[in-house]
Every structure is written in C-alpha cells, then in structure tokens.
Backbone as a printed PyTorch tensor [residue, N CA C, xyz], in Angstrom:
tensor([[[ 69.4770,  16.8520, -41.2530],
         [ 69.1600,  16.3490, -39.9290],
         [ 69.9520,  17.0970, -38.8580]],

        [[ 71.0150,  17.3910, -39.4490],
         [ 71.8550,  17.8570, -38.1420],
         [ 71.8990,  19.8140, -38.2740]],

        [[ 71.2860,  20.3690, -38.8580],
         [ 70.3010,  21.2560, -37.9870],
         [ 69.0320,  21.3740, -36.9910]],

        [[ 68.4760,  20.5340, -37.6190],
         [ 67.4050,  19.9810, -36.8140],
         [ 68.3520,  19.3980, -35.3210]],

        [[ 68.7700,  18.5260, -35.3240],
         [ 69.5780,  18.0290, -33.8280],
         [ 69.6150,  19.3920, -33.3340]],

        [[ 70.8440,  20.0820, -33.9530],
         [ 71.2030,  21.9330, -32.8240],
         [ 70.1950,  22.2990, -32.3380]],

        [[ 69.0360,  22.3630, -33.2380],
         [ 68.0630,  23.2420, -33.0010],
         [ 67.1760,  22.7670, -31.5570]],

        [[ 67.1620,  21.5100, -31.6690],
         [ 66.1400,  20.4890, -30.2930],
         [ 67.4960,  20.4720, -29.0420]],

        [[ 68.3710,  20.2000, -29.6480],
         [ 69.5430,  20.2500, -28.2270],
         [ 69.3760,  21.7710, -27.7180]],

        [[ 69.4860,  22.6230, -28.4010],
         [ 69.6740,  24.3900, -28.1180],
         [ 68.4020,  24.7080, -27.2660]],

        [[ 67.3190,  24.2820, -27.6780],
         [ 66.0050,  24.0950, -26.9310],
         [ 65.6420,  23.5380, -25.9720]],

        [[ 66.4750,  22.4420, -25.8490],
         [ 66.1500,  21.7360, -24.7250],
         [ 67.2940,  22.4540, -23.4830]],

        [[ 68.2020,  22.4080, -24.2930],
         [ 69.1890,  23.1290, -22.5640],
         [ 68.4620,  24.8990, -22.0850]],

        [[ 67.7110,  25.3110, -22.9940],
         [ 66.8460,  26.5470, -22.6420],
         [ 65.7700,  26.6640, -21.9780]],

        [[ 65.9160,  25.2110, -22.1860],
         [ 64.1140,  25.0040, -21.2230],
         [ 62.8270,  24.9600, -22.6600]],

        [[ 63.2640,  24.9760, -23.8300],
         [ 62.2680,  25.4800, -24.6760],
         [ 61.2160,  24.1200, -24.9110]],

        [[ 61.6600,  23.0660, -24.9510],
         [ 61.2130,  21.9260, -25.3110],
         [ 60.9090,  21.5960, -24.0080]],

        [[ 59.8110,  19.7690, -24.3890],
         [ 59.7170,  19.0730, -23.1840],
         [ 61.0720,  18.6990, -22.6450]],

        [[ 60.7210,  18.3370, -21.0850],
         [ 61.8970,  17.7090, -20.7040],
         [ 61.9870,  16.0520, -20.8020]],

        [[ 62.3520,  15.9590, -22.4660],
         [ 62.2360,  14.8650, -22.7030],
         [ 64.2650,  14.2000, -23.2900]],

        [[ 64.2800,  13.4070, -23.2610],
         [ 65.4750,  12.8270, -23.9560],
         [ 65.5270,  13.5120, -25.3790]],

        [[ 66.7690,  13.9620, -25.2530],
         [ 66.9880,  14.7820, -27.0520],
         [ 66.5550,  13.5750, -27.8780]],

        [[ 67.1030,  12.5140, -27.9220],
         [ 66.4870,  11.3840, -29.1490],
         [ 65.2940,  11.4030, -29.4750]],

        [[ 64.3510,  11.5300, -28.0490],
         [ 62.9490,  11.0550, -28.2810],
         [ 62.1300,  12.4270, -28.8090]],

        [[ 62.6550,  13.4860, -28.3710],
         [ 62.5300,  14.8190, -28.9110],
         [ 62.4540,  14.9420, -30.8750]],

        [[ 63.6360,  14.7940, -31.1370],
         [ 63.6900,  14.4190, -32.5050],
         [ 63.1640,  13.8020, -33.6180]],

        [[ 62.8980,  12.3430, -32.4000],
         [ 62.0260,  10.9920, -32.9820],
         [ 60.3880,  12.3030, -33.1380]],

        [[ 60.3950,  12.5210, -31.9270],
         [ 58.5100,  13.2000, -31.9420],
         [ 58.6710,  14.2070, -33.0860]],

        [[ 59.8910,  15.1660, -33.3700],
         [ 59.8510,  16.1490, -34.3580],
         [ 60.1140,  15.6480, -35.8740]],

        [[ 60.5010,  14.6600, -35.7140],
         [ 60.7000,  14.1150, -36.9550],
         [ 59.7300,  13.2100, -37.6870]],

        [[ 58.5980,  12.9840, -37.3090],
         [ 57.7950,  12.1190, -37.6720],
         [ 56.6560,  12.8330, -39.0870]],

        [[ 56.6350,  14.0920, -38.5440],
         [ 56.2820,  14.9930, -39.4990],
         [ 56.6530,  14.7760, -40.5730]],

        [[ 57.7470,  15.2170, -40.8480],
         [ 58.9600,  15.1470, -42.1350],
         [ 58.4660,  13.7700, -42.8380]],

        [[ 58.7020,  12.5380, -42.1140],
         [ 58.4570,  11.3550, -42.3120],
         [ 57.2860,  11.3700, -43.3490]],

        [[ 56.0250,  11.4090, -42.3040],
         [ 54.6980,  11.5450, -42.9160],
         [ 54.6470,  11.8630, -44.1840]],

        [[ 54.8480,  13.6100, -44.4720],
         [ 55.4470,  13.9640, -45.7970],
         [ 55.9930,  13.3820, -46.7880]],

        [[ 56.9830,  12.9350, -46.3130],
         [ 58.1440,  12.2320, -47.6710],
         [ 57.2670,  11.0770, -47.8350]],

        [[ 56.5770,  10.4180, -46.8650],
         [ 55.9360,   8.5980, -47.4540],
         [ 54.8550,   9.0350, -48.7450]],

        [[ 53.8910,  10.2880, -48.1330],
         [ 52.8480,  10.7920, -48.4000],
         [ 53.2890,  10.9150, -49.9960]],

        [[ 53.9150,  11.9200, -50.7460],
         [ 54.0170,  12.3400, -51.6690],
         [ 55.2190,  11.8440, -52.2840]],

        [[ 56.2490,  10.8570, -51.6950],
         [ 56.9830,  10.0790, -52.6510],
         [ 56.6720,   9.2570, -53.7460]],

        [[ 56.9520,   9.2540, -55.0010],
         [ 56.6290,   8.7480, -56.1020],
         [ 55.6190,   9.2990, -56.8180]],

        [[ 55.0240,  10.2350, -56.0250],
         [ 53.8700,  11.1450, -56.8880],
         [ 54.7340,  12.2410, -57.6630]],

        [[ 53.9670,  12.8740, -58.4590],
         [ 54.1760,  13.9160, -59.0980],
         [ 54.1160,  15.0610, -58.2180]],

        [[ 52.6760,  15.1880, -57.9090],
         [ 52.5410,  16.1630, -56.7880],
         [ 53.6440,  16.5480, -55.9690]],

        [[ 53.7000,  17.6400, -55.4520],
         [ 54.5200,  17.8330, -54.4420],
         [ 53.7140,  18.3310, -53.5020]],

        [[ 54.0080,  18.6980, -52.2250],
         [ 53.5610,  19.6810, -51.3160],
         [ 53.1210,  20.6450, -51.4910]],

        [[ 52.4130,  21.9580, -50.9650],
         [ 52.4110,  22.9990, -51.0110],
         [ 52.7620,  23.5450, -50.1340]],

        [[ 53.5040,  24.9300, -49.8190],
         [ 54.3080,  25.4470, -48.8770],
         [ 53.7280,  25.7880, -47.7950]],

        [[ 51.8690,  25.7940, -47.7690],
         [ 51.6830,  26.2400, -46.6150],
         [ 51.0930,  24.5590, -45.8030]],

        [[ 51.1890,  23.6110, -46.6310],
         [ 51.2340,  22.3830, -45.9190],
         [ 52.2960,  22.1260, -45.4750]],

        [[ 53.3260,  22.3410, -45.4410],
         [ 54.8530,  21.9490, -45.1550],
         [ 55.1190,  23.0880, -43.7900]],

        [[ 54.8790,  24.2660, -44.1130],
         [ 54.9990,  25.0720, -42.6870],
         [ 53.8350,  24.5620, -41.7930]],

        [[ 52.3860,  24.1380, -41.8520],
         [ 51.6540,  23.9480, -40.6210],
         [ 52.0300,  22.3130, -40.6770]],

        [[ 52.6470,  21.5520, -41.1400],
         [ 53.1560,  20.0550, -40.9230],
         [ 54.3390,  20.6450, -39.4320]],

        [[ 55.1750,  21.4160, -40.0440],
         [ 55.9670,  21.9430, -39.2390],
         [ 55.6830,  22.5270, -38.0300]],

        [[ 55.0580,  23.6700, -38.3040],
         [ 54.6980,  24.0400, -36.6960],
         [ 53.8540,  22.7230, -35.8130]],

        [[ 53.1200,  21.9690, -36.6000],
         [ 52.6390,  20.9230, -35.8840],
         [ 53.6600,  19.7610, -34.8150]],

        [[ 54.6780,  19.6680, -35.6310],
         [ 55.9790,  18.5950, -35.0770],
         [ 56.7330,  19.7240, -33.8580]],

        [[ 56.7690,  20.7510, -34.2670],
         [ 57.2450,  21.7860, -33.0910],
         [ 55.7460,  21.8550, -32.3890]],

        [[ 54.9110,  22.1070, -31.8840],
         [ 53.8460,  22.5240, -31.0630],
         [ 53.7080,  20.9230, -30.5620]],

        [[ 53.9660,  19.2680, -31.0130],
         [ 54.4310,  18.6260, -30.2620],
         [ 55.6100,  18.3570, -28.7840]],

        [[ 56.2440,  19.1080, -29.4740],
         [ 57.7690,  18.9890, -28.5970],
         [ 57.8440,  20.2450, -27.8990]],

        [[ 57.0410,  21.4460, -27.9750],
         [ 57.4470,  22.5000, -27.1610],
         [ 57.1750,  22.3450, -25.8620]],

        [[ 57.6720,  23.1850, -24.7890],
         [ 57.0480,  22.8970, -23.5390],
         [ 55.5370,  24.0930, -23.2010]]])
C-alpha cells in the first residue's frame, strides 16, 4: 500500500492526478485491486497478467487528470 500512497501523493503535488484529496485518490485507485482480490479469492484460478495490467491502467485512467 505504501507505494501506492508515494506514488498518488508524488502525482498529485505534480499536478498528475485529479485535484482530489490524496485519501479519496487512493480510495478511487484502490478499488481495482479490491475488485480483483474479492473476484478470484478462494478460487484456484488466478488472474492473468494482461487482466491485472488493464485492471490497472483502468484505476489509474480513473484518477489521472
């Protein structure tokens, strides 16, 4: 988690992100992740890597400005 924090704080004092509250920033980037882990917890299955990078760019293309 606390790369993720640097990464939305570092962004936001750059102008890179909305100009939103770092928390709520996080909350919006983190929901992704969330989704994921509910999605495929207790399964066998796992992810596949190119679902996990466009999950990702999706939670970033939320929060960018």
């Amino acid at each position: 988690m606390e790369p993720i924090l640097d990464l939305i704080k570092e962004s936001s004092e750059k102008g890179v992100v909305k100009k939103l509250p770092v928390d709520i920033l996080v909350k919006l980037f983190n929901e992704g992740a969330v989704l994921i882990g509910k999605k495929y917890s207790g399964k066998n299955d796992i992810p596949d890597e190119k679902i996990v990078e466009l999950t990702f760019q999706a939670c970033w293309d939320t929060i960018k400005s």
